[in-house]
C-alpha positions in Angstrom: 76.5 130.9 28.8 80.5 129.7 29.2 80.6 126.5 30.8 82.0 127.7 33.5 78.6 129.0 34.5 77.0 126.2 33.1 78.5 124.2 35.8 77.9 126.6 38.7 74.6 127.3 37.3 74.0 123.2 37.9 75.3 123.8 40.9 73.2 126.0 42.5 70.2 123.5 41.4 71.7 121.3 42.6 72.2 120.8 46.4 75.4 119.0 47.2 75.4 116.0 49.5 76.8 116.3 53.0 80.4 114.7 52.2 80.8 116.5 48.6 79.7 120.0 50.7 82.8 118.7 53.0 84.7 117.7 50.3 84.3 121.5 48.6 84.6 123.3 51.8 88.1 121.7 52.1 89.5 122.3 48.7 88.2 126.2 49.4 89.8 126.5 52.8 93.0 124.5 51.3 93.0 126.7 47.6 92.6 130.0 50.4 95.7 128.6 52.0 98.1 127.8 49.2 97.3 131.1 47.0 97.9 133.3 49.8 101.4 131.1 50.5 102.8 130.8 47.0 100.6 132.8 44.9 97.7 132.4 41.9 100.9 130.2 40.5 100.7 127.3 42.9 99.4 124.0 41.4 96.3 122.4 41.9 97.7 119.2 42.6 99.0 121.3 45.6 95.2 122.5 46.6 94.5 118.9 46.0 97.1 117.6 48.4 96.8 120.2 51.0 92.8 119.7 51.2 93.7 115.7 51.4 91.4 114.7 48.3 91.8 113.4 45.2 92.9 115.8 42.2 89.2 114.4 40.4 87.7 116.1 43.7 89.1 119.3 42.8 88.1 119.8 39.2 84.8 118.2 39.7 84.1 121.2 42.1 85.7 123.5 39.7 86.3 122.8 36.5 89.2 125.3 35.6 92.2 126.1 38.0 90.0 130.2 36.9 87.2 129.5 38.4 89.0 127.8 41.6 90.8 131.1 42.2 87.7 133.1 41.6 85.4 130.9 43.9 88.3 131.9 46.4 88.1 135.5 46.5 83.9 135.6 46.4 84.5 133.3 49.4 87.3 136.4 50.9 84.4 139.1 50.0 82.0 137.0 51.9 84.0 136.4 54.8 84.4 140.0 55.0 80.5 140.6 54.6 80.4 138.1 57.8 83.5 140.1 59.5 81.3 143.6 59.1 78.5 141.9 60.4 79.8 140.8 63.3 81.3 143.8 64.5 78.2 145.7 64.2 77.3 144.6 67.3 80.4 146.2 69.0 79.9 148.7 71.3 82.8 150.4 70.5 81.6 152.1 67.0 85.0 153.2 66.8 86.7 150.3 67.6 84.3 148.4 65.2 85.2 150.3 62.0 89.1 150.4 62.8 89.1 146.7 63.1 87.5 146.1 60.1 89.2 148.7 58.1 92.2 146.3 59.3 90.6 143.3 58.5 90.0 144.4 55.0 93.5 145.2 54.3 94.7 141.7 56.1 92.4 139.8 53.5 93.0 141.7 50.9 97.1 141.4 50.9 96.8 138.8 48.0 93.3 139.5 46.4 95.4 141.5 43.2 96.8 138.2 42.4 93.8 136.5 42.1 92.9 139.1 39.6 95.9 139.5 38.2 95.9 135.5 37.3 92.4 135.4 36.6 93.4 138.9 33.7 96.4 136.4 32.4 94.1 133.4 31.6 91.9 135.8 29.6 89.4 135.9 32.2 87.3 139.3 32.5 88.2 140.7 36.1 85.2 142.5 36.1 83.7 139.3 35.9 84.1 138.4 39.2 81.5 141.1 40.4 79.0 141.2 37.9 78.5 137.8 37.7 77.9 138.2 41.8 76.6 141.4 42.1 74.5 140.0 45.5 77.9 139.5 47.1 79.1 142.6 46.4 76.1 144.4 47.5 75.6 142.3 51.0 79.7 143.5 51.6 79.0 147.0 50.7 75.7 147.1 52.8 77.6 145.9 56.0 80.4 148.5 55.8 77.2 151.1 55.2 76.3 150.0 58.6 79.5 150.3 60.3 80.6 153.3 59.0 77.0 155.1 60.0 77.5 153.9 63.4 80.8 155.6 63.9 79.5 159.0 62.2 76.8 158.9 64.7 78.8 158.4 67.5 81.2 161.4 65.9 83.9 159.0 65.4 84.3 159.7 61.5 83.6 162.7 59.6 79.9 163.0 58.5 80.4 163.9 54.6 81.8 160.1 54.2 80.3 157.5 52.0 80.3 154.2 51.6 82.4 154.4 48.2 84.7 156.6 49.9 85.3 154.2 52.5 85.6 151.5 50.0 87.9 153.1 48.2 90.1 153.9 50.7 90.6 150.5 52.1 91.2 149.3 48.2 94.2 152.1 48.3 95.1 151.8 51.6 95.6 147.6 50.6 97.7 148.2 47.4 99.8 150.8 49.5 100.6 148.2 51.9 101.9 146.1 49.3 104.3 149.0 48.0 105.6 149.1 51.7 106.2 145.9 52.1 105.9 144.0 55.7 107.6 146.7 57.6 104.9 146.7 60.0 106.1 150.5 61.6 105.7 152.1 58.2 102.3 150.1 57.7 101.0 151.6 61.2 102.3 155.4 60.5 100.1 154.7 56.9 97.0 153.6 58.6 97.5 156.5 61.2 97.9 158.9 58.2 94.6 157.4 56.7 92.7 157.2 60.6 93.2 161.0 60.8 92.0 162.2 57.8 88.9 160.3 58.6 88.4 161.6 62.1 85.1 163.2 63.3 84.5 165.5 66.0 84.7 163.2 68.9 88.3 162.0 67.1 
């Protein structure tokens, strides 16, 4: 075991008082901030200023700038976990998936550069979801859900999966970084995609 996972292992067994569960929540929400602004490249001193803590704080949460960076994009896959969830109780099935299929894109505009930094420090990118394989599963579960209630409503073709959808949405991210922020093109491209997937009722 690295000790890395040593540390988060500890962690786990050990719940975190109320003010260092503060104190963690703000260097995430602050580290979530300043990648997406200036890239894997940005200091920690930065994360450290921005979340208005000590730079001790910071490492004492996580003990290598890696693991900082990773912690961020399990805390992006969970947020879209919590994102599908919520729209499951949309009305609109439609609506639901579309807004989510959006979502994904919107969240994962920077999620390549986590990997790509965490690849440059060494770090195994496939790492990130083996060693959280529940995550992973409880994001891919919720999309299940969405996209079977827009295949029963006739919104989306039938013969889709859950890995189809997955993988479309990975594509569909990366393209968007190829067009850049020209949002016209970055409609027309999710138009494209949205009518390949259409179902009967589409």
């Amino acid at each position: 075991m690295t000790t890395r996972d040593q540390a988060a292992t500890n962690s786990a067994r050990t719940p975190l008082r109320a003010d260092a569960r503060r104190n963690r929540e703000r260097v995430l929400e602050a580290a979530d901030a300043v990648f997406s602004e200036v890239g894997p490249a940005a200091s920690t001193e930065e994360v450290a200023r921005r979340a208005g803590v000590a730079i001790g704080t910071v490492f004492r949460h996580f003990p290598t700038k890696e693991a900082l960076i990773e912690a961020v994009a399990i805390g992006r896959l969970t947020q879209l976990t919590a994102e599908a969830e919520r729209l499951s109780d949309t009305a609109d099935a439609d609506a639901a998936f579309r807004t989510f299929f959006h979502r994904w894109i919107e969240l994962s505009a920077t999620k390549h550069q986590f990997a790509t930094a965490l690849a440059h420090s060494g770090t195994d990118v496939q790492q990130i979801t083996s060693t959280h394989p529940g995550v992973v599963q409880q994001l891919h579960q919720a999309v299940a859900g969405l996209l079977a209630r827009a295949q029963q409503d006739g919104s989306l073709r039938p013969d889709l999966s859950t890995s189809d959808v997955v993988a479309l949405m990975v594509g569909a991210s990366h393209a968007h970084e190829h067009i850049g922020p020209d949002p016209t093109q970055r409609a027309h491209l999710l138009s494209v995609i949205f009518d390949g997937l259409r179902g009967r009722r589409g």
